[in-house]
C-alpha positions in Angstrom: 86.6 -46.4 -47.8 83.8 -48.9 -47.4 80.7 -47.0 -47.3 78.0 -49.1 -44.8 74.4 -48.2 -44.6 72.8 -49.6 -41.8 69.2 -50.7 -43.9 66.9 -53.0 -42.7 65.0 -53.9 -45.9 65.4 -53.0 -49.3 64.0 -54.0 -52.8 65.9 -56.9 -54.9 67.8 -54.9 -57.5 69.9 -58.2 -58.5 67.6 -60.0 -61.5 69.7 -63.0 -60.8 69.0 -62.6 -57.1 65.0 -61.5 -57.9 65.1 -64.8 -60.1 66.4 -67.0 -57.6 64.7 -65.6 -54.3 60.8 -65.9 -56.5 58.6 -68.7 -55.1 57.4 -71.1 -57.5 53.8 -71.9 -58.2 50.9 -70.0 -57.0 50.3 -71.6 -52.8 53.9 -70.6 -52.7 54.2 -67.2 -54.2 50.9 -65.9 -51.8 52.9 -67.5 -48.5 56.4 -66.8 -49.8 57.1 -69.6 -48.7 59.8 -70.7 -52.0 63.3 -72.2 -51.0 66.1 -71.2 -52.6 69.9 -71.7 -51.5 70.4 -70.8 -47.8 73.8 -69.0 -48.6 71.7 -67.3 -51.1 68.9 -66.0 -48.2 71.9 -65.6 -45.7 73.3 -62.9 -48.0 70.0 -61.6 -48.9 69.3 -61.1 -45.2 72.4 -59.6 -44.4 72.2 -57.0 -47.6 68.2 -56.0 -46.5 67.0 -57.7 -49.6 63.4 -59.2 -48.9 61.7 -62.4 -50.2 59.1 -60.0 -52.1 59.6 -56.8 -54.3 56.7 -54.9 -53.4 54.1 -54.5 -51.1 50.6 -55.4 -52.4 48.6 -55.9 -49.6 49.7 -52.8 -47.6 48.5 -50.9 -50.7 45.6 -52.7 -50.7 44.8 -52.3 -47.3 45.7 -48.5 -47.3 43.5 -48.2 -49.9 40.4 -49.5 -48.4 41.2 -47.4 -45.1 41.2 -44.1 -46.8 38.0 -45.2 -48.9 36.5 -45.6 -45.8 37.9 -42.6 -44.2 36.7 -40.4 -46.7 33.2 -42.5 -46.2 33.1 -41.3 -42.9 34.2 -37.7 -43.5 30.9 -37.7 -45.7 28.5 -39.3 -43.0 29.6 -36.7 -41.1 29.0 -33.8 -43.4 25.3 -35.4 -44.2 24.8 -35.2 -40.3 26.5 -32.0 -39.2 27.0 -30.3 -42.5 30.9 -30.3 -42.4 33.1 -33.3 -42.7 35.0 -32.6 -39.6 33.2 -32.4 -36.1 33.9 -28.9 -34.5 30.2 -28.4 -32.7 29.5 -28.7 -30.1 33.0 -30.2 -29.2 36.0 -30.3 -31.7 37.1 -33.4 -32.3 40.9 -32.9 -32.2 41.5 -35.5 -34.4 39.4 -33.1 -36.9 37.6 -36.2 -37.8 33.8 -37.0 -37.3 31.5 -37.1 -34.3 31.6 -39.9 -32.0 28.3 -40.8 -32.4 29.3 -40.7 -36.7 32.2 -43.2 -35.5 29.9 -45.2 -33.4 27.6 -45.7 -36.7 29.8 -46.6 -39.1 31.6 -49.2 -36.8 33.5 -48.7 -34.1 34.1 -50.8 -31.1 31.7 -50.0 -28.7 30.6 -53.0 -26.4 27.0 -51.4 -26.1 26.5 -52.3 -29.7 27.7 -55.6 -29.1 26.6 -56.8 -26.2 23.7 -56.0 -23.1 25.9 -53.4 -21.1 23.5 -52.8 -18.0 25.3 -49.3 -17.3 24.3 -48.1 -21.1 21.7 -49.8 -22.1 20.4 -50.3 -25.9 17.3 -47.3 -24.8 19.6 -45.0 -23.4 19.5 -41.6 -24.5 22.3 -40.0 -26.1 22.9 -37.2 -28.5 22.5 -37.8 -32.3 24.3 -38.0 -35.2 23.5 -34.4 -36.2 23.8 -33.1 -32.6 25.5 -29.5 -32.7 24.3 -28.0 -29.4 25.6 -28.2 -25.8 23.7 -29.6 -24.4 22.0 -31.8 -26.5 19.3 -31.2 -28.2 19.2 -33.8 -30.9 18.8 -37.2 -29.0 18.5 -40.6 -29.9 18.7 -44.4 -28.7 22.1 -46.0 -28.0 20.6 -48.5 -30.8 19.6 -45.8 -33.0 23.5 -44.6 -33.4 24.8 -48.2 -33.4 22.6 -48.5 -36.9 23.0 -51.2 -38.8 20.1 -52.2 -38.9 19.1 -52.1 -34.5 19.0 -55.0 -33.0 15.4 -56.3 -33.5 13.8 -56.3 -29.9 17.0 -58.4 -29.1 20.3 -57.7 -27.4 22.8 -56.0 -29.1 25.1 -58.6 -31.2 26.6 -56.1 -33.3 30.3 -58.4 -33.4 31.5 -57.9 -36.4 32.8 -54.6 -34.5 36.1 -56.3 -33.7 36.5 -56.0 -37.5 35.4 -52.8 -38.5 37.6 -50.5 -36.3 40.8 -51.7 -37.8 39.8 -49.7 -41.0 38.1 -46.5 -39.4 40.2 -43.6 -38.0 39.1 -41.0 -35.9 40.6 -37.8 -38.1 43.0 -36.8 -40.3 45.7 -36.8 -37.6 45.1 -40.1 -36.5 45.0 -41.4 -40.6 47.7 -39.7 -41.4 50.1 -41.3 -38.7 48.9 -44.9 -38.9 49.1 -44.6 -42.5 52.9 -43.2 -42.4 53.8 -46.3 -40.0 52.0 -48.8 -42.7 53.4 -47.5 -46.0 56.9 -47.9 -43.9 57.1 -50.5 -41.6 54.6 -53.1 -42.2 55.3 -52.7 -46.1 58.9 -53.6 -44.7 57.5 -56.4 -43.2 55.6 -57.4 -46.4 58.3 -57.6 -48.1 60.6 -59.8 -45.3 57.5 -62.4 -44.8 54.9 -62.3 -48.0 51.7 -61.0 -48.5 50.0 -64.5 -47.1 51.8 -63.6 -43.9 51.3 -60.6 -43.5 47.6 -60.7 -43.8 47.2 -63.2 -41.1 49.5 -61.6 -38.8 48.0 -58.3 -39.5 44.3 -59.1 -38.8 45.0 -61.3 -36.4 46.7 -59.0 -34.6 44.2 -55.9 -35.2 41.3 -58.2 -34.5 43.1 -59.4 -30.6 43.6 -56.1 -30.1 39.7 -54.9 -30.1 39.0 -58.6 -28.3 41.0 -57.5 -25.0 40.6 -54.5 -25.5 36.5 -54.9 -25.8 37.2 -57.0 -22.0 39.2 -54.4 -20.5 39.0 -51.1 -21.5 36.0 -48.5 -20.6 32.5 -50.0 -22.0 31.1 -46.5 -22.3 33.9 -45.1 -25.0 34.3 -46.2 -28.8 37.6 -46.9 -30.4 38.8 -47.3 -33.5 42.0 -47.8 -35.3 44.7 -49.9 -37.3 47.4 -49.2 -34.2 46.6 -52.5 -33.1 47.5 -54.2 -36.5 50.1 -52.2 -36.5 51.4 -53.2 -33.5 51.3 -56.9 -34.5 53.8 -55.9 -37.3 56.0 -53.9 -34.6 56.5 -57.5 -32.6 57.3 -58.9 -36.2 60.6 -57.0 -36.6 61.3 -58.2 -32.9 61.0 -62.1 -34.1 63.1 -61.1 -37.0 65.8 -59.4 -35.0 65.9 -62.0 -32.1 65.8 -64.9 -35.0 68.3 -63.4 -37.3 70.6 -61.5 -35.0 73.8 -61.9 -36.0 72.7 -61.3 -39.4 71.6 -57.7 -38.2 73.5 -54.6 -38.5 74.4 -53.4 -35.3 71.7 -55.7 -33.2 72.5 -54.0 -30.1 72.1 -50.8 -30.8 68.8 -51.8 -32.7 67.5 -53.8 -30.0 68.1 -49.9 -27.9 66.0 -48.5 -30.3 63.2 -50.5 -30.4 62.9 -51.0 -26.3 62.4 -46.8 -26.7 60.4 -47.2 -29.6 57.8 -49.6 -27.4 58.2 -47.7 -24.6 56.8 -44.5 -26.3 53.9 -46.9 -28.1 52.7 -48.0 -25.2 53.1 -44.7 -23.2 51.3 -43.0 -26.0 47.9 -45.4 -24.7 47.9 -43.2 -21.4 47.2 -39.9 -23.6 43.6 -39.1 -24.6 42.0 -40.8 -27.5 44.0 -43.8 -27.5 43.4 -47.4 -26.2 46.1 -49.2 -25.2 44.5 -52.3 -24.8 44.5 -52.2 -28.6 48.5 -51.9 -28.5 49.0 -54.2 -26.2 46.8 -57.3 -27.8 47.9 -56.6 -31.3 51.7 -56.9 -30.1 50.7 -60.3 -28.0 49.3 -61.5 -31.1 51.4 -60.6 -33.1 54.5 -62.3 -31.2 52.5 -65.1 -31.7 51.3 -65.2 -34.8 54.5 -63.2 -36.9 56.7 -66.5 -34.9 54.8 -68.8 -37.2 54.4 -66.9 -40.8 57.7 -65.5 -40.3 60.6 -67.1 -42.6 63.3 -67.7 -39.9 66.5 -68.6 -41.8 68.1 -72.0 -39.1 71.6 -72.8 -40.0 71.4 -75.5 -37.5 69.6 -78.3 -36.2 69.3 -76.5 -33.0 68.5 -73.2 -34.2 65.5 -74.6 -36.3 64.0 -77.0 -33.2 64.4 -74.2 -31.0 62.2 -72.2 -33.8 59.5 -75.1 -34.2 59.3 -75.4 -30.5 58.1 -71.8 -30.5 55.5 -72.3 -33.9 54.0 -75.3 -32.1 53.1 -73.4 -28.7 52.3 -70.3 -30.3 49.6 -71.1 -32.7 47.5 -73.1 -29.6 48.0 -70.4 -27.4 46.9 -68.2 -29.5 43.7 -69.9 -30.3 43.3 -70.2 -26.6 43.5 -66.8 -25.9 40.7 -66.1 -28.6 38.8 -68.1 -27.1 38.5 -67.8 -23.7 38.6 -63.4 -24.6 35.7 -63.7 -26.6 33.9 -65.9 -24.3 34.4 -64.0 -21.3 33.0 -60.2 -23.2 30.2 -62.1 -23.6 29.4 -64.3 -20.4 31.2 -62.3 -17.6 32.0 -59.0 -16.0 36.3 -58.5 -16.8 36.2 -56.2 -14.2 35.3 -58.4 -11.9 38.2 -60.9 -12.4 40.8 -58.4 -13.2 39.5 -54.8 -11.7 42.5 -53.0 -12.1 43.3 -53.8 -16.0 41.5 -50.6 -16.7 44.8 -48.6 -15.5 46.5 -50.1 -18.3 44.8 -47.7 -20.6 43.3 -45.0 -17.9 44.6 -41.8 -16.1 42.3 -41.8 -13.4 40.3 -38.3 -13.9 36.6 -37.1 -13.0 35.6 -37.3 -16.8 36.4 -41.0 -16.9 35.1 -41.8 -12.9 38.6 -42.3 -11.9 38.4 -44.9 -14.3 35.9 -46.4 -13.1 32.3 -47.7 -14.2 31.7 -47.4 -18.0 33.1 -44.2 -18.6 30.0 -42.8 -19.8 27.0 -40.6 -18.5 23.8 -42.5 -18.2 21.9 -39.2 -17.8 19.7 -37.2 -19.7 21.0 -34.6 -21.3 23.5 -35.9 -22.0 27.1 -34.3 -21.2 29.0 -33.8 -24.5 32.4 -36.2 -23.0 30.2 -38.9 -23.8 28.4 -37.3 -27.0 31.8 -36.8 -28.8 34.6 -38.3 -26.8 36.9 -40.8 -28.9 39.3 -43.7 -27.6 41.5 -44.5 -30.9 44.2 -46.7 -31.0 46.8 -44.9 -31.9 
């Protein structure tokens, strides 16, 4: 009896097969973008071998996140005196303050731009706030750090960057971390390092960009769910591209529908923006259909495949564009008022999802002291 295990992916075992698959010359081997026979990437497909034996840049990447994680477990203990926030909210996370998260680079569009509803001069609690209410207050620029913003308005925009390495607490680590050292270094392998760290950042960078337009300016967020995301619409090129390669598509296909469903409903619970989900799988559609290594047996199979390289690459530009653009020129809520619901349960602690989200008063309430938005 033929035993069958339904793998995606697996490591090259084959040195004959690891010998033939290995791009040549250096461009090549950081794209993996080698040829070799197509009955010999057919097969390789089919069996879950991928074009490269390990991971690098996931471990790399997971590296630097939980550097910086324990980096901001330490801010926090220099502030507070612990490295997880429980005073005087608990961050459920059991991660740092939100105003620790807010320092050391989160998204939060009052560090980035003028938001007239939180202004750089508003008061909020500090860094090293442990009473409710506050007692410890300081500027909105004061806990953006880096530095203030010099008389000037905030322009703090390298924050689209920074959040994809931050995490809100050990939960939160933890689970993106599990998804990265399984499915994106799955996706490594299938598409090459080069790939992967275009389509990754790409996608985690989008994800801040729309979410920065649409979500609540008053909450930070933080998180590689976005990246991680753009990886999920990877396997979605791959299984659409390649799908009579796959085992059992259909039931696959099943899976990952639930799979998405779940991601995206998870963006309704507290803590997590989906507009981060949402933007890193756009992008990555977009971005994974280019870097991808779609195997064409046919003339018609590979135009149809350029056809969708030579839209997506513009578009996506586009989109970058005009996102960035409008966070920083226009009011998003004005042009698209009920985005917000894409990532809000109407409540009284959020407005109804309305406004910024945050409390422009003094003292001020510990929702907006502490509260997180993650993604994911």
């Amino acid at each position: 009896m033929r035993l069958i295990i339904p793998i995606d992916y697996a490591d090259p075992h084959n040195p004959t097969q690891e010998k033939a698959s290995e791009p040549q010359g250096v461009f090549a081997r950081f794209l993996s973008a080698g040829r070799y026979p197509l009955e010999q990437r057919i097969e390789n497909k089919k069996r879950g071998i991928g074009r490269q034996k390990y991971p690098f840049m996931v471990w790399t990447i997971t590296a630097v996140m939980i550097a910086v994680f324990i980096y901001e477990l330490l801010a926090n203990d220099k502030a507070q005196g612990t490295p997880v926030s429980f005073k005087p909210t608990v961050n459920y996370m059991l991660g740092p303050s939100g105003a620790v998260l807010i320092n050391v680079g989160a998204r939060f569009p009052p560090c980035m731009k003028y938001v007239k509803a939180v202004p750089p001069t508003m008061s909020m609690a500090c860094m090293n706030d442990t009473a409710n209410p506050a007692t410890e207050i300081c500027s909105v620029e004061t806990v953006c750090g880096f530095g203030g913003f010099h008389n000037d308005d905030p322009n703090q925009w390298f924050r689209f960057i920074t959040p994809i390495f931050l995490h809100a607490g050990f939960v939160h680590i933890i689970l993106n971390m599990f998804s990265q050292l399984t499915l994106v270094a799955q996706v490594e392998r299938e598409m090459g390092s080069g790939g992967l760290f275009i389509t990754y950042f790409a996608a985690g960078i989008f994800g801040n960009v729309l979410g920065g337009n649409f979500a609540l300016v008053g909450l930070p967020s933080l998180g590689a769910s976005g990246a991680i995301f753009g990886m999920v619409s990877v396997t979605w090129v791959d299984l659409f591209a390649h799908w009579k390669y796959q085992y059992r598509p259909v039931r696959k296909l099943m899976f990952m529908i639930v799979e998405l469903l779940i991601g995206i409903a998870m963006g309704y619970i507290p803590y997590v923006d989906n507009f981060a989900h949402l933007g890193g799988l756009l992008m990555g559609l977009l971005v994974g259909t280019t870097f991808y290594p779609v195997i064409s047996e046919t003339k018609r199979h590979r135009i149809i495949v350029w056809c969708f390289r030579i839209v997506a690459i513009p578009l996506a530009i586009v989109l970058y564009v005009v996102l960035i653009r409008n966070f920083y020129t226009s009011d998003p809520y004005a042009a698209c008022s009920g985005c917000r619901y894409l990532s809000c349960i109407p409540t009284s602690s959020n407005e109804y999802c309305k406004g910024t989200g945050a409390f422009p008063c003094y003292p001020i309430k510990p929702f907006f002291a502490h509260r997180l938005v993650t993604q994911g």
